[in-house]
VEXGU-210424 format. One record per residue (C-alpha): residue in one letter; x, y, z. Coordinates in steps of 0.02 Angstrom, whole numbers, plus 50000, padded with zeros to 5 digits. Layout:
<torlos>
+------+-------+-------+-------+
| rest |    px |    py |    pz |
+------+-------+-------+-------+
|    a |     X |     Y |     Z |
...
+------+-------+-------+-------+
</torlos>
This chain:
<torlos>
+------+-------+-------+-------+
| rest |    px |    py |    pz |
+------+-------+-------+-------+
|    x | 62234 | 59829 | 47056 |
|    x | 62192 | 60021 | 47097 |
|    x | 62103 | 59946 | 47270 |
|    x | 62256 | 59861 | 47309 |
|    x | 62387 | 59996 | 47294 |
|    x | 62246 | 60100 | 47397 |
|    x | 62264 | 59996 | 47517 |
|    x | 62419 | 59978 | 47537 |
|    x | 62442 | 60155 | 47523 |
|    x | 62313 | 60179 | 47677 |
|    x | 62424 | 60065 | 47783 |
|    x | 62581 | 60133 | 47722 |
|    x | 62507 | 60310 | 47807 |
|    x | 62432 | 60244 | 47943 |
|    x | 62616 | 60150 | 47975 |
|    x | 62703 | 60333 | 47963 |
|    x | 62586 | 60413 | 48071 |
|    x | 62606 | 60298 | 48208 |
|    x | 62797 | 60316 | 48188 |
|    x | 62779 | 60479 | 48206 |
|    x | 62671 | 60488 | 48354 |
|    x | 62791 | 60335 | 48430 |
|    x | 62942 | 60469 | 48396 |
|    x | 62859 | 60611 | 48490 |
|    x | 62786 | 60523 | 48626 |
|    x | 62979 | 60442 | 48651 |
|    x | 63081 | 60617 | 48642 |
|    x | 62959 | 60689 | 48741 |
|    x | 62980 | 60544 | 48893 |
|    x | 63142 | 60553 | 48851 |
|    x | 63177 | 60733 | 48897 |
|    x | 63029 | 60708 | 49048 |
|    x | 63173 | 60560 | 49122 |
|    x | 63303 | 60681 | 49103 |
|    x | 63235 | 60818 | 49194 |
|    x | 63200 | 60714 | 49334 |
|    x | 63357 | 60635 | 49333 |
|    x | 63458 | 60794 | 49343 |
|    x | 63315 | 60829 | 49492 |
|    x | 63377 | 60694 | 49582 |
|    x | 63560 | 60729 | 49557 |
|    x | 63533 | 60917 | 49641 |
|    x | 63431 | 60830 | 49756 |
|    x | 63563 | 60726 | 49800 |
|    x | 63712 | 60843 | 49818 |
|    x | 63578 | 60956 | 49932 |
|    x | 63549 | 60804 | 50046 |
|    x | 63744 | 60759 | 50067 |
|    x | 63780 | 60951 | 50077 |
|    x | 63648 | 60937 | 50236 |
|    x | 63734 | 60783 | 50311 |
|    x | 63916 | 60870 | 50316 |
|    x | 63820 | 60977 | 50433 |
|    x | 63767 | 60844 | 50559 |
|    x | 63869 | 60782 | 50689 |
|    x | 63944 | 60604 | 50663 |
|    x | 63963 | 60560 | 50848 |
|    x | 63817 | 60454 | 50891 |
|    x | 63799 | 60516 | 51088 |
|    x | 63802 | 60698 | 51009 |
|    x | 63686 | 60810 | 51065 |
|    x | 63681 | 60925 | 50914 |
|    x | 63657 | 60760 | 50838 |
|    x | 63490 | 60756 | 50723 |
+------+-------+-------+-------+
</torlos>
């Protein structure tokens, strides 16, 4: 009976431990997305701060 609960014991850490290592390896993506994400936002509002600039005029010449 002592072999069993062992055993059972041993997979009951081995269980928690990969919980664990699930849970950091998630927050730590997690926070990786939202960095990028709030990259691409600033990203964004540079890029449509840059077309304001252009001319919208097709046969402009200070057209880009």
């Amino acid at each position: 009976m002592q072999e069993f609960t062992d055993l059972v014991k041993g997979q009951f850490d081995y269980l928690m431990e990969q919980v664990t290592k699930f849970e950091t390896d998630y927050f730590e993506l997690s926070e990786k997305v939202r960095q990028m994400y709030q990259e691409m936002m600033t990203l964004n509002a540079q890029l449509t701060e840059a077309l304001k600039g252009q001319c919208a005029v097709q046969l402009c010449k200070e057209r880009q």
